[in-house]
C-alpha positions as MATLAB code, in Angstrom:
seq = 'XXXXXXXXXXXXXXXXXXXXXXXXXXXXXXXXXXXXXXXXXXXXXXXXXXXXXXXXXXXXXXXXXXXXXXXXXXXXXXXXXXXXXXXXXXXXXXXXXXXXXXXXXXXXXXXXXXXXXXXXXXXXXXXXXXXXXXXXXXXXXXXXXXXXXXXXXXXXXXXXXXXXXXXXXX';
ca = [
      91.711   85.040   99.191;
      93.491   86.785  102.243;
      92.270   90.799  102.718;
      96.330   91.586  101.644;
      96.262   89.777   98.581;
      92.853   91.553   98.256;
      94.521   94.796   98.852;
      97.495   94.099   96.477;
      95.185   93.138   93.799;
      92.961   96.138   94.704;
      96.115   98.914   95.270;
      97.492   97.327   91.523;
      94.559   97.917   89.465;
      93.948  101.437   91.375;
      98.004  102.312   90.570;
      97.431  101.054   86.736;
      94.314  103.277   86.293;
      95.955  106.422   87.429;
      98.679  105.689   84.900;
      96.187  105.336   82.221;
      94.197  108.400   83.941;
      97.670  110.816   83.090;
      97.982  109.272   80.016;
      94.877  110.379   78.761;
      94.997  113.660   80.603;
      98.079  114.422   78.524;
      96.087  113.497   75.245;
      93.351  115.513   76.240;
      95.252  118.768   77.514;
      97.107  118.065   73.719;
      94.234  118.630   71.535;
      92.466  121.006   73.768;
      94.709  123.103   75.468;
      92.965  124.805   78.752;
      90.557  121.965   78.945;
      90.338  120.621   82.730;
      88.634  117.562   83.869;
      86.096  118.549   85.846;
      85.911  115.991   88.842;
      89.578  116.441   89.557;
      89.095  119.864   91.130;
      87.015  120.516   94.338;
      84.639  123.243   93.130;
      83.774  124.922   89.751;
      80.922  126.863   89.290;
      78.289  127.048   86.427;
      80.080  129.939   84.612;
      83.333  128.139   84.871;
      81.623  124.769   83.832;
      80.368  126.329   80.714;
      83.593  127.943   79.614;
      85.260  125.060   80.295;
      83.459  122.962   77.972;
      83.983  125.508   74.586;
      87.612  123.984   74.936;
      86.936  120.920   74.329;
      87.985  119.658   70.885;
      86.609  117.283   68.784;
      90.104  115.609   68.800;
      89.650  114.996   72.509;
      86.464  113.201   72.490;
      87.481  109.682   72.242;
      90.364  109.894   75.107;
      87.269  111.791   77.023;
      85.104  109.035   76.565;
      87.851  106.415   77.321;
      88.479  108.562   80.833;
      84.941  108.840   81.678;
      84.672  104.896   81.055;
      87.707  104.438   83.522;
      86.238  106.752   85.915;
      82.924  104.729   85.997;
      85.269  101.482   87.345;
      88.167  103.245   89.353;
      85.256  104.808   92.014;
      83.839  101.173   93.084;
      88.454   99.819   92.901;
      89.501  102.454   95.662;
      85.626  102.145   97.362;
      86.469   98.726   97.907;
      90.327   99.203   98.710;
      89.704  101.690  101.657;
      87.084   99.604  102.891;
      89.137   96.354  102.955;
      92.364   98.211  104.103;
      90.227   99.681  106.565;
      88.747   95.803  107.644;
      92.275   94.737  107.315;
      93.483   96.695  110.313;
      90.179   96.175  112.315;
      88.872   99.657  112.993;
      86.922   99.172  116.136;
      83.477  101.023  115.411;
      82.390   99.136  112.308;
      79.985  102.463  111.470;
      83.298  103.833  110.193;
      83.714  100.842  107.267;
      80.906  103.138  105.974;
      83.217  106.084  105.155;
      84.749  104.781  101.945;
      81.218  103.616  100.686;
      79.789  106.954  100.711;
      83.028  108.256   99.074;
      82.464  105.430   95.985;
      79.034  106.151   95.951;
      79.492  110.314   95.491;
      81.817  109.786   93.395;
      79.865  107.583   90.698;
      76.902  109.915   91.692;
      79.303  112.986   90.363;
      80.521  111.222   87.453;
      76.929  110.477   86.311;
      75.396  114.397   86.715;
      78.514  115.421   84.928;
      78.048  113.189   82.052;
      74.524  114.048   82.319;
      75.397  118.261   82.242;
      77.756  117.538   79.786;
      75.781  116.173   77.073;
      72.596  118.569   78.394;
      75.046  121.929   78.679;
      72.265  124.581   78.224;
      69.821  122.740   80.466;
      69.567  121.505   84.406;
      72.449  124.248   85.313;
      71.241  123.132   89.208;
      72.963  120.030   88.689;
      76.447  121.836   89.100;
      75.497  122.658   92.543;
      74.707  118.738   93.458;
      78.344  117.688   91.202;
      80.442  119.959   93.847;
      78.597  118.439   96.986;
      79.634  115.189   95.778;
      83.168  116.513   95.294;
      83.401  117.768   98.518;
      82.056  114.392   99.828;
      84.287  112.009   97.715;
      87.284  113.991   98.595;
      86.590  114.229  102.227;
      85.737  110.089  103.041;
      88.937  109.760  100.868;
      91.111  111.935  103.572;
      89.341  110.939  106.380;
      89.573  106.759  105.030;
      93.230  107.115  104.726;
      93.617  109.025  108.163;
      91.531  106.079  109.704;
      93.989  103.371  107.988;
      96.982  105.210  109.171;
      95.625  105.266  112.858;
      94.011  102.150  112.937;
      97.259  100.395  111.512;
      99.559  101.907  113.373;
      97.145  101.020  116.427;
      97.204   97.491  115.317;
     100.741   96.905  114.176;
     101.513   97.680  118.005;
     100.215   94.649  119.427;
     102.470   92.434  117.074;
     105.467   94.200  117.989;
     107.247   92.698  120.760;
     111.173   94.119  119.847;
     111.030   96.663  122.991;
     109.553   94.530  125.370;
     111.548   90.787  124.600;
     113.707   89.776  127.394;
     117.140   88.049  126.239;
     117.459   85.872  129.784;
     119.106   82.517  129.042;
];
């Protein structure tokens, strides 16, 4: 299989889970108005944590569980879609196909202490603290993946392009 097709396939399923991501967003933010996912914002602190979770309703707990399922797959779809993309337009210091790996790899790490905290809220409070590093990691590999892509492709998709320099001598 080529690395676009890969990248279709790869782009596709990473499209189709944020649709299902809003969809059960909306469902959630329904039955428990004020409720916020967590891993979607870049830092929240223990207090903020705790009040957070008193508005979750009972009503939400199955499209909860449904988006923390999702959330266990979608890290490892867009881990491996920035680091193909980034293969795909042949970055030339193979260190950075790393970047999107350690992004993946906070990510599931931040999805599994918050799981963790959430079914242990009065204990391991720490654990916060180690949640928003991982945040701040996932989020920054993301940005700095997608800056690489840009660069690197627009780097690449130079040498292919001959329209300025063709000739038209007969």
């Amino acid at each position: 299989m080529t690395s676009k097709r890969k990248i279709a396939i790869l782009l596709g399923s990473v499209v189709f889970c944020e649709i299902i991501f809003a969809f059960l967003i909306k469902e959630i933010a329904s039955t428990s108005p004020g409720f916020e996912i967590f891993d979607m914002k870049l830092f929240y602190s223990i207090t903020s944590f705790h009040d957070n979770l008193v508005l979750l309703q009972r009503e939400s707990y199955n499209a909860l569980i449904l988006f923390k399922m999702l959330d266990t797959v979608f890290p490892v779809m867009y881990g491996l879609l920035l680091y193909i993309w980034l293969k795909h337009v042949h970055v030339t210091n193979k260190i950075l196909l790393v970047i999107p790996l350690i992004g993946m790899t906070a990510d599931l790490l931040e999805n599994i202490l918050l799981t963790f905290k959430t079914f242990f809220t009065n204990q391991y409070d720490f654990l916060i603290w180690f949640t928003n590093a991982f945040t701040i990691i996932k989020f920054t590999s993301i940005f700095i993946s997608v800056i690489l892509i840009i660069y690197f492709g627009k780097k690449g998709s130079g040498k292919n392009d001959n329209i300025g320099n063709e000739t038209f001598i007969d």
